[in-house]
C-alpha positions in Angstrom: 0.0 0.0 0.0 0.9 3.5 -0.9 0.1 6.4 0.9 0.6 10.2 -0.2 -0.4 13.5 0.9 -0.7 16.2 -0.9 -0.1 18.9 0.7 0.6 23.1 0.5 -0.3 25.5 3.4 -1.2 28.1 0.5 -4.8 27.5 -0.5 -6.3 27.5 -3.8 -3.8 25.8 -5.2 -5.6 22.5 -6.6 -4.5 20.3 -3.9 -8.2 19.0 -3.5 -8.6 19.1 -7.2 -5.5 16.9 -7.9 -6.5 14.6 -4.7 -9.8 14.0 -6.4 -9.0 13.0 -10.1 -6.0 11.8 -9.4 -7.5 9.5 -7.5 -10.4 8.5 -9.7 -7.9 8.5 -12.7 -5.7 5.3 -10.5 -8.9 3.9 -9.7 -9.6 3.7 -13.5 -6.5 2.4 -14.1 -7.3 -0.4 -11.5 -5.9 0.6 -8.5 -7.8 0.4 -5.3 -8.0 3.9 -3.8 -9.3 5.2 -0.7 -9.4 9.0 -0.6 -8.9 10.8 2.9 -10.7 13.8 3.5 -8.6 15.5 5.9 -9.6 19.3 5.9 -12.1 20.4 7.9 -13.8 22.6 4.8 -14.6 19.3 3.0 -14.1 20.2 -0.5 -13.0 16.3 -1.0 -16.5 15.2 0.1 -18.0 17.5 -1.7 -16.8 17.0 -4.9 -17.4 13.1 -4.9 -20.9 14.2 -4.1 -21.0 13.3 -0.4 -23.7 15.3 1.7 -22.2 15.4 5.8 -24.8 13.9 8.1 -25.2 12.5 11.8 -25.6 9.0 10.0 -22.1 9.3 8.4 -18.8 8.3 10.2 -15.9 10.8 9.3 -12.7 11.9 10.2 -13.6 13.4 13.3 -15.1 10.6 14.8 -12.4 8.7 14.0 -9.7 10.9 15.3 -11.6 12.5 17.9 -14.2 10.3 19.2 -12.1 7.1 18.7 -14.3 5.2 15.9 -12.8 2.7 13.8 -11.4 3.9 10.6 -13.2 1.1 8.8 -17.0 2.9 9.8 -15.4 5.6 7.9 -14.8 4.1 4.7 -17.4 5.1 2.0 -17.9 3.0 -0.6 -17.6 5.3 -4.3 -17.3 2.9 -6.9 -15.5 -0.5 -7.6 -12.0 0.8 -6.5 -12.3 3.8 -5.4 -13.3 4.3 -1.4 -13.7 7.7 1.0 -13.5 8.9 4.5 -15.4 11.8 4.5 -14.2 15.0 6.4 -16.8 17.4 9.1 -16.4 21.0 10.3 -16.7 20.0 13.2 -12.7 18.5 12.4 -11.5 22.4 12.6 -12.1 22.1 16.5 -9.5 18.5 16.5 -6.4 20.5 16.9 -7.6 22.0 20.0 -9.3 19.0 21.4 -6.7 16.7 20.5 -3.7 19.2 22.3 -3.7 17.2 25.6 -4.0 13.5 23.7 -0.9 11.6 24.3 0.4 10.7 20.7 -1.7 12.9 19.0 0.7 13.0 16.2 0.3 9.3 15.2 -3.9 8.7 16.0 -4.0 8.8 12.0 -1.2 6.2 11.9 -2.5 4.0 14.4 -5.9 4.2 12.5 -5.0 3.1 9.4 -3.5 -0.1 10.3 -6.6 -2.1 9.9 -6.5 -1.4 6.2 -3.0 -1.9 5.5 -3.5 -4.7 2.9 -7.2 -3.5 1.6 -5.7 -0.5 -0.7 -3.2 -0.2 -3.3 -3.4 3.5 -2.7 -4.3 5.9 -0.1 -4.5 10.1 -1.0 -4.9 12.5 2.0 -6.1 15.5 1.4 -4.3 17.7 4.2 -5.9 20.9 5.3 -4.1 24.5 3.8 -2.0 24.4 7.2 1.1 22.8 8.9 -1.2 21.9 12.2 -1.6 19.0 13.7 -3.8 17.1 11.2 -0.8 17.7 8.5 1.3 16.3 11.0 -0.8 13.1 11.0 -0.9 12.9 7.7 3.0 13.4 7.5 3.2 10.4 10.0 1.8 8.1 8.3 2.9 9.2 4.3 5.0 6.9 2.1 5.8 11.0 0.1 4.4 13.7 0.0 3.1 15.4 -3.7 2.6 18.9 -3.1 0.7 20.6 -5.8 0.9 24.5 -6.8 0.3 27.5 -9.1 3.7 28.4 -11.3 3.9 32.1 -9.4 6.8 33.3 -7.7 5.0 34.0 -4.6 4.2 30.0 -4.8 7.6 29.4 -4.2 7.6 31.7 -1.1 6.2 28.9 1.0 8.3 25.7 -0.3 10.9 26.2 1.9 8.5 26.2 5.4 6.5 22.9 3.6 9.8 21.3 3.1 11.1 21.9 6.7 7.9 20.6 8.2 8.5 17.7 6.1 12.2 17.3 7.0 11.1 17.7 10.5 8.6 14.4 10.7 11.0 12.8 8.6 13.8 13.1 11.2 11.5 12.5 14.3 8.5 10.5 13.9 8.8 9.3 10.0 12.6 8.4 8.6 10.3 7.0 5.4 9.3 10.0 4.5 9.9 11.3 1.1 8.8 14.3 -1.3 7.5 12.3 -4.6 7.2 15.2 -6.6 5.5 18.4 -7.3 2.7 19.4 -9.8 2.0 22.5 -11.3 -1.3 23.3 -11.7 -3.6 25.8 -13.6 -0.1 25.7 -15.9 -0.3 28.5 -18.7 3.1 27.1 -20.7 2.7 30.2 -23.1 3.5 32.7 -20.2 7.4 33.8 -19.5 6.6 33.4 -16.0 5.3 29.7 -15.6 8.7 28.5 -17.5 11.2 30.4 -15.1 8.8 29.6 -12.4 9.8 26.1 -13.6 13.4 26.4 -14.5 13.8 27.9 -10.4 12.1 24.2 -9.1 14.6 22.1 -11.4 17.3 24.0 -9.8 16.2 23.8 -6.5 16.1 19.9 -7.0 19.1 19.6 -8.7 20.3 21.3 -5.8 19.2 18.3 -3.3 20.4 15.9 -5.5 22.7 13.4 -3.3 22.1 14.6 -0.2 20.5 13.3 2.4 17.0 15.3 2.4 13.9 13.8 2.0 13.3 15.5 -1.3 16.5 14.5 -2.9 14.7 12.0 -5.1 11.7 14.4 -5.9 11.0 15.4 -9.5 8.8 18.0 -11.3 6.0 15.9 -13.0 6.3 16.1 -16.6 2.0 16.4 -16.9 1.1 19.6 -16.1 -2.1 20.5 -15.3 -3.4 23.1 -17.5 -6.5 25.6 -17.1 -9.6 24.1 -17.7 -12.9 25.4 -16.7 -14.3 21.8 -16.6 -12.6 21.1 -13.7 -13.9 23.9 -12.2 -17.1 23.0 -12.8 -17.3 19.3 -12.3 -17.2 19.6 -8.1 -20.8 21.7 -8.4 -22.3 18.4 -9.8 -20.3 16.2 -7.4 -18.5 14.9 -9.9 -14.8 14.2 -10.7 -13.6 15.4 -14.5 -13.5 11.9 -15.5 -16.9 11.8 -14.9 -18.1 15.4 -15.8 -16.4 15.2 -19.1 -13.9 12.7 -19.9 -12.6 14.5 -23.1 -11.5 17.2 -21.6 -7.6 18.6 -21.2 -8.7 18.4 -17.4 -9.4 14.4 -17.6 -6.3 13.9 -19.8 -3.9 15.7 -17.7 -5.2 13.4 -14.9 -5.2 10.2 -16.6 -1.7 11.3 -17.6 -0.3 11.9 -14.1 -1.9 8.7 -12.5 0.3 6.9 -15.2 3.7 8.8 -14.3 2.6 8.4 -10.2 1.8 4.4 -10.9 5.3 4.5 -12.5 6.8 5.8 -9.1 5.7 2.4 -7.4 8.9 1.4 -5.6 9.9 1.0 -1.9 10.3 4.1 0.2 14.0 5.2 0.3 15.0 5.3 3.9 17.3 8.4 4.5 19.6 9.0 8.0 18.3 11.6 9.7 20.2 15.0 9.8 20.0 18.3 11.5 16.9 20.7 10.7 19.7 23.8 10.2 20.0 21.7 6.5 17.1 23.0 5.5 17.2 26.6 5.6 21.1 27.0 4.7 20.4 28.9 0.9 24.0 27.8 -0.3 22.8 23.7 0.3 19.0 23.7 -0.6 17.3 27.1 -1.5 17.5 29.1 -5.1 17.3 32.4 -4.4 13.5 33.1 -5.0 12.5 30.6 -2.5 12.8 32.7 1.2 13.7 30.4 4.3 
């Protein structure tokens, strides 16, 4: 079993978007998929047309209110599974401040389905709180979605330390798989030295011993498409809403490259945090630390 989270404290960047056809595009490529609707605004469960009731385990009752992660589980289609998210699962981080191992509840949780999934995408909220953290935790990598702007960049270097940071106290597993542009324009000046800055910043890592050493800038790009704006209003992913779109091929395009990812989890030593902030190592100059 696999398990990513895509991440990016920035919101609006697609994160829920690429959690939600990426994971129906695996599913169509026969994967088994359970999709984890970590953030308390519920976009997730709302786009796989989910309606939050009393009757309905989510992630607050399991994380909160101790339920089993398997009354969670909601069947979508053949090989695709969720575990709906709640408002109510913006009051966790307060509620859960005094738990003993509140880092690893999502861990401990997810043990039960260890053999039932080929693939499990969290969702993590637009925040390095404590339900990232859990989601961290537990990751295989982390695919961290975002806009080709300079002021995207601005925040990589904080993602990346949290990252480092699980992956050198609770995680050593841990990896970055990649990152994915979205709403690409590739006829803009900006998105290709917006590019051209993230290949340096990786070559940069190459060799060393960070957990994004091995990361790589997806070659599918996820370009504008108002369909897949439009698809979550009708509860629908884009593969669904309209398959012939540039939205659905994009997807179905980066659930091959991710499928062709499948190896074992490189386990790195772990090494101090100040590694991750020194600019000469690990930072271009655009990205602040």
């Amino acid at each position: 079993m696999r398990i990513i989270a895509l991440m990016n404290q920035k919101g609006g960047v697609g994160k829920t978007t690429t959690t939600a056809n990426l994971g129906a595009a695996l599913a169509e490529l026969k994967q088994r998929v359970c999709l984890i609707d970590l953030d308390p605004q519920a976009h997730l469960t709302i786009n796989y047309g989910v309606e939050q009731s009393d009757e309905i385990v989510n992630m607050y009752d399991v994380l909160v209110d101790d339920r089993s992660f398997l009354e969670a589980i909601f069947k979508i289609d053949h090989n695709i599974a969720l575990v709906p998210s709640s408002i109510d699962l913006a009051a966790a981080e307060v509620q859960l401040v005094s738990v003993v191992g509140r880092e690893t509840l999502l861990k401990e949780k997810l043990e039960v389905v260890e053999h039932d999934f080929d693939y499990i995408l969290i969702d993590c909220p637009p925040s390095l709180g404590i339900l990232t953290v859990n989601a961290l935790a537990v990751a295989d990598e982390v695919i961290i979605p975002m806009q080709a702007h300079f002021l995207a960049l601005q925040g990589v270097a904080k993602l990346l330390e949290t990252v480092q940071l699980v992956n050198r106290r609770m995680n050593p597993r841990l990896k970055v798989g990649g990152i994915v542009l979205t709403m690409f324009d590739a006829q803009t000046k900006l998105s290709m030295e917006v590019v051209a800055e993230l290949n340096g910043f990786i070559e940069q890592a190459q060799g060393k011993p960070l957990p994004w050493a091995d990361a790589k800038i997806f070659r599918t790009k996820i370009r504008r498409n108002i369909k897949l704006a439009e698809s979550p209003s009708f509860g629908q992913t884009i593969l669904q809403y309209d398959p012939q779109s540039n939205g659905a091929a994009d997807y179905r395009q980066l659930a091959e490259e991710v499928l062709g990812m499948n190896q074992p989890p490189i386990v790195r030593p772990a090494t101090p945090l100040d590694v991750t902030i020194n600019k000469d190592l690990v930072a271009p100059a655009r990205i602040a630390v």
